[in-house]
C-alpha positions as CSV (number, residue, x, y, z in Angstrom):
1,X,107.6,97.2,50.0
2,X,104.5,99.1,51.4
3,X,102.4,98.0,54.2
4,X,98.5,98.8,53.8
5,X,96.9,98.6,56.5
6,X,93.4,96.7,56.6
7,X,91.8,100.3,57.5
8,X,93.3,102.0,54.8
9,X,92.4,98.8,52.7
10,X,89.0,99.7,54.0
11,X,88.9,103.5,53.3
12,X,90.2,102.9,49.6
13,X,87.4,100.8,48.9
14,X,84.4,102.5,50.2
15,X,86.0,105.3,47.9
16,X,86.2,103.3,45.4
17,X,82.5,102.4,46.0
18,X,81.7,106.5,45.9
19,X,83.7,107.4,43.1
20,X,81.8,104.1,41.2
21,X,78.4,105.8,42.4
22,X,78.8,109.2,41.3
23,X,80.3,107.7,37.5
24,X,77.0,105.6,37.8
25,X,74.8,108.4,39.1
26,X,76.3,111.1,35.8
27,X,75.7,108.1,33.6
28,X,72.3,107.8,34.6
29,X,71.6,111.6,34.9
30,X,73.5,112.3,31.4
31,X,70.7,109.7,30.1
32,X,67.5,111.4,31.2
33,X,69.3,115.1,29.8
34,X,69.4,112.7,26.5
35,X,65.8,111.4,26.8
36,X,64.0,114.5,27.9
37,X,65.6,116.4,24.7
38,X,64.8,113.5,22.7
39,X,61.6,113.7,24.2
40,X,61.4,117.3,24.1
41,X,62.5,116.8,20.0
42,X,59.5,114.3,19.3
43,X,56.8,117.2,20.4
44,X,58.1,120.0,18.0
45,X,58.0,117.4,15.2
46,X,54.8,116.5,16.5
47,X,53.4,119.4,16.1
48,X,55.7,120.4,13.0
49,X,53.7,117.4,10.9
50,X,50.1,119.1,12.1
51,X,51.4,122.1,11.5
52,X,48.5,123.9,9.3
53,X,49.6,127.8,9.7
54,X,50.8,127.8,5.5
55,X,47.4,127.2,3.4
56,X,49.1,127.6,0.2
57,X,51.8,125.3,1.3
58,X,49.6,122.5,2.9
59,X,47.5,122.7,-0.3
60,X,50.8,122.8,-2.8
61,X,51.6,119.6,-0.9
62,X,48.8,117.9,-0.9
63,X,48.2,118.5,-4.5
64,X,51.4,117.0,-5.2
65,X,51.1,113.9,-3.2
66,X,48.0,113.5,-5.6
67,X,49.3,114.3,-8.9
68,X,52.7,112.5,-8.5
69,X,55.5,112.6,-10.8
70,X,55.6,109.5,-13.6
71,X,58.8,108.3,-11.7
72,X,57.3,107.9,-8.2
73,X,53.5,107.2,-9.6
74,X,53.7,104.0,-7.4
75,X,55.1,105.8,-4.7
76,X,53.2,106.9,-1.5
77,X,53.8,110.5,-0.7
78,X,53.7,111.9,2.6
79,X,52.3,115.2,2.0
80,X,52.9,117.0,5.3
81,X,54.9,119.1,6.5
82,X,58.7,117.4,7.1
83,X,59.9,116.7,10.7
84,X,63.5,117.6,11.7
85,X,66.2,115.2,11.6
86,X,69.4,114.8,12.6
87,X,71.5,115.2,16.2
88,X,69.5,117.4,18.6
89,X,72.7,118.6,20.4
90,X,73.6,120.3,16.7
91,X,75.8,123.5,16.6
92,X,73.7,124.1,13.7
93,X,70.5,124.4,12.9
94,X,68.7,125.3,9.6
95,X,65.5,126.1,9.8
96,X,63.7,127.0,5.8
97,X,60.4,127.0,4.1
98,X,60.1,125.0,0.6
99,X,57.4,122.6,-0.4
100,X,60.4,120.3,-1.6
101,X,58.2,119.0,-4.1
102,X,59.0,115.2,-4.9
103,X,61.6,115.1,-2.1
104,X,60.9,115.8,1.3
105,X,57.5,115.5,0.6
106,X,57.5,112.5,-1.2
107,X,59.7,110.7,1.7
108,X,58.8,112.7,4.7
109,X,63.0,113.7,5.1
110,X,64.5,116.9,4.3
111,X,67.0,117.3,1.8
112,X,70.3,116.1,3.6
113,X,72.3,115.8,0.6
C-alpha cells in the first residue's frame, strides 16, 4: 500500500487547482476567439446587405421583390444583397455573384441546396 504524505496530498491538489485554471482559462479564451469572429462575421454581412457597388444588380433585385412571381405573390421579398451563412471556421468558402432571383432574394439565404 502507498503512503501519501499530507504534503504531497497538498502539492497534488494545488496542481490540480492549476491544471483546472488553465482548462478554465483556454475555455474562456477559445470563447472570445469564437465571439470576436462571430463578431468580426456580423460586420461583413453588415456591410454585405448595404452593399450598393452593383447598380444593375441592386436594381434587378429590387425590381423583382416588386414584380414577384404568382407563387410567392403573398410573399415578402428581401431584396438586398444576401449575407453569408454557414460555419465561419469553413475550409471553404464560395464567394459568387447572381441576383438569385426568387431564392436568395426572396428569403434573404443563399442557395445551400
Amino acid at each position: 500500500m502507498k503512503v501519501v504524505t499530507k504534503a504531497r496530498l497538498v502539492t497534488t491538489l494545488k496542481d490540480n487547482r492549476q491544471i483546472l485554471k488553465l482548462k478554465i482559462l483556454k475555455r474562456i479564451v477559445k470563447r472570445q476567439v469564437i465571439e470576436e469572429e462571430s463578431f468580426l462575421l456580423h460586420r461583413i454581412n453588415e456591410k454585405v446587405v448595404r452593399c450598393k457597388l452593383c447598380p444593375r444588380l441592386i436594381k434587378y433585385s429590387q425590381e423583382v421583390g416588386r414584380i414577384k412571381k404568382k407563387e410567392f405573390k403573398n410573399q415578402n421579398y428581401w431584396a438586398k444583397p444576401v449575407p453569408t451563412f454557414g460555419d465561419s471556421k469553413a475550409k471553404l468558402l464560395v464567394i459568387g455573384l447572381a441576383p438569385a432571383a426568387n431564392g436568395g432574394n426572396r428569403t434573404g439565404r443563399i442557395f445551400t441546396g
